[in-house]
C-alpha positions as CSV (number, residue, x, y, z in Angstrom):
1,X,0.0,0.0,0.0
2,X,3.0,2.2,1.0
3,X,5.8,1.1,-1.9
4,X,6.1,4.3,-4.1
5,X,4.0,6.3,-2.2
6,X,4.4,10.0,-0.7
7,X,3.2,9.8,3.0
8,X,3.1,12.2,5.8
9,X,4.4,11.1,8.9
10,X,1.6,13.0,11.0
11,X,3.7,14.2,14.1
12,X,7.3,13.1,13.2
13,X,8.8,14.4,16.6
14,X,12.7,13.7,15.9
15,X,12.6,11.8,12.5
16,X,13.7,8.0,13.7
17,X,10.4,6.9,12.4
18,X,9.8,8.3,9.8
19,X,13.0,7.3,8.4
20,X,13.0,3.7,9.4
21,X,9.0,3.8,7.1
22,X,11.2,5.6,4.4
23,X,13.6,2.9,4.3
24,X,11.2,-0.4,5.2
25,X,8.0,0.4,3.0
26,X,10.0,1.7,-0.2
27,X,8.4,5.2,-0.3
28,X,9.1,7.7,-3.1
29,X,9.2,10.8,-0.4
30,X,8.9,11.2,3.5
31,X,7.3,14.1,4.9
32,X,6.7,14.9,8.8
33,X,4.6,17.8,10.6
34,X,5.3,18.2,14.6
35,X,4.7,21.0,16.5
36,X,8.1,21.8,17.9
37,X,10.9,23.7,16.1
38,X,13.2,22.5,17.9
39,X,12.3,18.7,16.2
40,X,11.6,19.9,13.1
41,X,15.5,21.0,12.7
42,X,16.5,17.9,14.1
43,X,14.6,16.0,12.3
44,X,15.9,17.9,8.5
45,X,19.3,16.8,10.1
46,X,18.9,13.3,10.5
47,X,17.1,12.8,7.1
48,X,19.9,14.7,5.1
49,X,21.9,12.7,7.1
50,X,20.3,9.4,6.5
51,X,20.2,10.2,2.4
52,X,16.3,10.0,2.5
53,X,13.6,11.4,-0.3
54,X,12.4,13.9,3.0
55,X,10.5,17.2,3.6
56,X,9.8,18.1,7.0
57,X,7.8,21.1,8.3
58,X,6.4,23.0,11.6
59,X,2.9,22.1,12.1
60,X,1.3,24.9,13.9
61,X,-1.5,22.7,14.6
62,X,-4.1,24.1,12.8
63,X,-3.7,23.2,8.9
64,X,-1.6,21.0,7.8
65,X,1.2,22.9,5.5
66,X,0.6,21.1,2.4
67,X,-1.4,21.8,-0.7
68,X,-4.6,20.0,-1.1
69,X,-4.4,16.4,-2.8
70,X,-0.6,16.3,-3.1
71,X,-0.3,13.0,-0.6
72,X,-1.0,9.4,-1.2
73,X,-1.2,8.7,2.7
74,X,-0.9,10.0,6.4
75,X,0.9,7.8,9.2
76,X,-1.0,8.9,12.7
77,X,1.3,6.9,15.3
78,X,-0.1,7.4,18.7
79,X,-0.4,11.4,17.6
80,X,-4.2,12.1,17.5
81,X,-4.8,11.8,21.3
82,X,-3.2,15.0,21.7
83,X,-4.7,17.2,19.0
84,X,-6.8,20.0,19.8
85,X,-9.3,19.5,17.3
86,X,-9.7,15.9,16.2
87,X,-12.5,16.4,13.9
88,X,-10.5,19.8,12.2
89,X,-7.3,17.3,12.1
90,X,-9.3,14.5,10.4
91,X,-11.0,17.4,7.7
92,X,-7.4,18.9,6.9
93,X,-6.1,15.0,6.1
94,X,-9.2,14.8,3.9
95,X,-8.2,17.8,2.0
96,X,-4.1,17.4,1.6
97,X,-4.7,13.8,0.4
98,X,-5.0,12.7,-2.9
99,X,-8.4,10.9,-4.0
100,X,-8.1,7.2,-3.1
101,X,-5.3,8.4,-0.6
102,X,-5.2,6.4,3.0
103,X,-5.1,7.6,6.5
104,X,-3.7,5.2,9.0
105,X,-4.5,5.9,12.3
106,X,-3.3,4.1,15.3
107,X,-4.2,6.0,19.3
108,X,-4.5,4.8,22.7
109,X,-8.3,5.6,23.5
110,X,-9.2,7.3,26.2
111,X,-9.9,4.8,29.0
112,X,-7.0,2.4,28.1
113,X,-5.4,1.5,31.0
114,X,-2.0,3.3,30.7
115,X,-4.1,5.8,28.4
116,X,-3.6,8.7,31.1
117,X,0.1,10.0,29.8
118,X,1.3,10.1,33.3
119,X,4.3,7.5,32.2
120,X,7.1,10.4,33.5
121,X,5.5,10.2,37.4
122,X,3.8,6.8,37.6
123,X,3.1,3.4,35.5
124,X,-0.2,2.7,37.7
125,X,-2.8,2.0,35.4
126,X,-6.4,3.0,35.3
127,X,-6.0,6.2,37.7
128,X,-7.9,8.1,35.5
129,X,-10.6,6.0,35.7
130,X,-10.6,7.5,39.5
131,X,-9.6,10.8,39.5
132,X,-10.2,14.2,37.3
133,X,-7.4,15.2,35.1
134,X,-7.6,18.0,37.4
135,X,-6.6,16.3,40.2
136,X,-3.8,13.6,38.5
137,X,-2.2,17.0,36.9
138,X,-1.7,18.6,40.2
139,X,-0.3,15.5,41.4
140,X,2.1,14.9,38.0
141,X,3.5,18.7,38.6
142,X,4.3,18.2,42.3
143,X,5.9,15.4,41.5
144,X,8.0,16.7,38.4
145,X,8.6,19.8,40.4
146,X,10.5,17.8,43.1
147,X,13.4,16.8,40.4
148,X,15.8,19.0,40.2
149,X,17.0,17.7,36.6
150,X,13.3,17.8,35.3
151,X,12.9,21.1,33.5
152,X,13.5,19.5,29.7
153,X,10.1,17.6,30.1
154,X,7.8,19.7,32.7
155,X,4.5,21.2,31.2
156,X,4.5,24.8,30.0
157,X,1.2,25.1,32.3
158,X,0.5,24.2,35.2
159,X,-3.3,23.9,34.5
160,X,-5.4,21.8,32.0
161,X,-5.7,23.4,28.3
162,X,-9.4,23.9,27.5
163,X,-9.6,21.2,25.1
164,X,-7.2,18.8,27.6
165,X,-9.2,15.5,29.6
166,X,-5.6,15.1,31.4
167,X,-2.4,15.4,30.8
168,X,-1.7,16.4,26.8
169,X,-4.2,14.5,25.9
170,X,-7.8,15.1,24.8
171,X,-9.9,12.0,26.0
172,X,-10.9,10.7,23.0
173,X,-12.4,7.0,23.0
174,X,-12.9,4.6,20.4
175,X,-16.8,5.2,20.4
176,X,-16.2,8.8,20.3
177,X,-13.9,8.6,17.3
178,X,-15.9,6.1,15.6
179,X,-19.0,8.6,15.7
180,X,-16.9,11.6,14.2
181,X,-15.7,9.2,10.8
182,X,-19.4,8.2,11.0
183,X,-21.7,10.3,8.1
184,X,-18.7,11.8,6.8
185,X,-16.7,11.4,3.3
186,X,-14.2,8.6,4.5
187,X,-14.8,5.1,3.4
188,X,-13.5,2.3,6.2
189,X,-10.9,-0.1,4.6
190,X,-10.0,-1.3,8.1
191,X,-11.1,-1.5,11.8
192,X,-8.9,-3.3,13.8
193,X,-9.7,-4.8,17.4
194,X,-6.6,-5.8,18.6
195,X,-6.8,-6.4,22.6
196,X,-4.6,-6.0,25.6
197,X,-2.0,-8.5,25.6
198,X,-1.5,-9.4,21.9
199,X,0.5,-6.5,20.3
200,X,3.9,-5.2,22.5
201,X,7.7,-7.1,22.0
202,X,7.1,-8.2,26.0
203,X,3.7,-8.7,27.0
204,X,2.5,-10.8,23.5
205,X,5.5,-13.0,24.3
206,X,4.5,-14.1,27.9
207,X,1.7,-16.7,28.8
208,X,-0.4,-14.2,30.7
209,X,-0.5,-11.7,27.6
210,X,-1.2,-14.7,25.2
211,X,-4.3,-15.7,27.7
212,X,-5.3,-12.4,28.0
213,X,-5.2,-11.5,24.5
214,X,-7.8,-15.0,23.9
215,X,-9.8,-14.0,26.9
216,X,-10.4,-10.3,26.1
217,X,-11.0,-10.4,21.9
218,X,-14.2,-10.9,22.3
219,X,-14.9,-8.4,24.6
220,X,-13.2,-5.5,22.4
221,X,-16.9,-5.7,20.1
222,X,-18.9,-4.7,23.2
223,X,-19.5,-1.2,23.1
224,X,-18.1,0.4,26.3
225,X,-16.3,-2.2,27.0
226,X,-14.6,-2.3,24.2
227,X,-12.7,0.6,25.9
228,X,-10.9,-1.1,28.6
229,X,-9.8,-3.8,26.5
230,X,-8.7,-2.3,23.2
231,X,-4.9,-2.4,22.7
232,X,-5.2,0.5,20.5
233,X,-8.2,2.4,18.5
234,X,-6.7,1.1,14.9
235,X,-8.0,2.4,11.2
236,X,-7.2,2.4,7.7
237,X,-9.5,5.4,6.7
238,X,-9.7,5.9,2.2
239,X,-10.9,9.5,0.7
């Protein structure tokens, strides 16, 4: 689907990615969007660096900095959590791709168990099931603002964004992003329901994970609960 194709890599961050699809899928060109500057010239390093077919811009995350129908498809790793706007972000991919162009889009929804982007104070899952983001981001900056060699990677604010459920992240769920692909231009090519347990180089490995994986399939085609035991909201999305 990828060989020979021009795709955005949708939030490139420092360009090891995007490279490595260069490389492994045969594409014609590379391109990357991420909000940070300071990535963006790393990134134009690495790929001049790397010898790869790349374009890399700021993304100032309101419209993607591309001419309309000029890409073949968009790579959305674990980036569409944190958007502002999901349904503006999923009408600009519309637009910059080409006709029969493919979005791939792969999140952690909302109520995944590690879905709360605390990782940096704490690896206890399911806290947001408990408390507001409110409450777990007061918590996350206390702790932060304890380490002295934390300033790199503390938040700007010390408050929840308007459009943030906790921490960077917009709460987003797999019904919730089903319902805004719903009555719209895209055609599904792909929905995948891969649970907890199958997909990750340790966990799919050990008994438990395999178990789990059996035990919780069927339970990722219940609505709702479908939520707690997604691995990942997954789709291949076709203008």
């Amino acid at each position: 689907m990828l060989q020979g194709k021009t795709a955005l890599d949708f939030g490139c961050f420092t360009g090891g990615r995007s490279v490595a699809w260069f490389e492994q899928y045969g594409l014609r060109q590379i391109l990357g969007i991420d909000l940070n500057e300071i990535y963006i010239e790393a990134v134009k390093q690495f790929g001049f660096i790397c010898k790869a077919n790349a374009d890399f811009r700021q993304y100032a995350g309101e419209i993607i900095p591309y001419d309309d129908e000029t890409i073949d498809a968009i790579l959305a790793f674990e980036v569409l959590e944190h958007v502002q706007d999901v349904k503006q972000t999923l009408n600009d991919c519309y637009r910059v791709l080409k006709k029969g162009g493919r979005l791939f889009v792969v999140f952690p929804g909302y109520f995944h168990p590690l879905g709360h982007h605390l990782s940096l104070a704490t690896m206890t899952p399911c806290v947001h099931w408990i408390f507001t983001g409110g409450t777990l981001l007061k918590a996350y900056n206390e702790i932060l603002n304890e380490r002295t060699d934390a300033d790199w990677y503390k938040r700007p604010s010390q408050d929840l964004e308007t459009w943030e459920k906790c921490n960077t992240i917009n709460g987003t769920t797999f019904s919730k992003f089903k319902k805004l692909i719903q009555n719209t231009k895209w055609k599904v090519v792909n929905e995948v329901h891969k649970p907890l347990g199958s997909v990750g180089r340790n966990i799919s490995k050990k008994p438990i994970g395999k178990i789990g994986a059996k035990v919780f399939l069927p339970l990722t085609y219940i609505p709702g609960v479908q939520e707690l035991f997604l691995h990942r909201v997954t789709f291949i999305l076709e203008k």
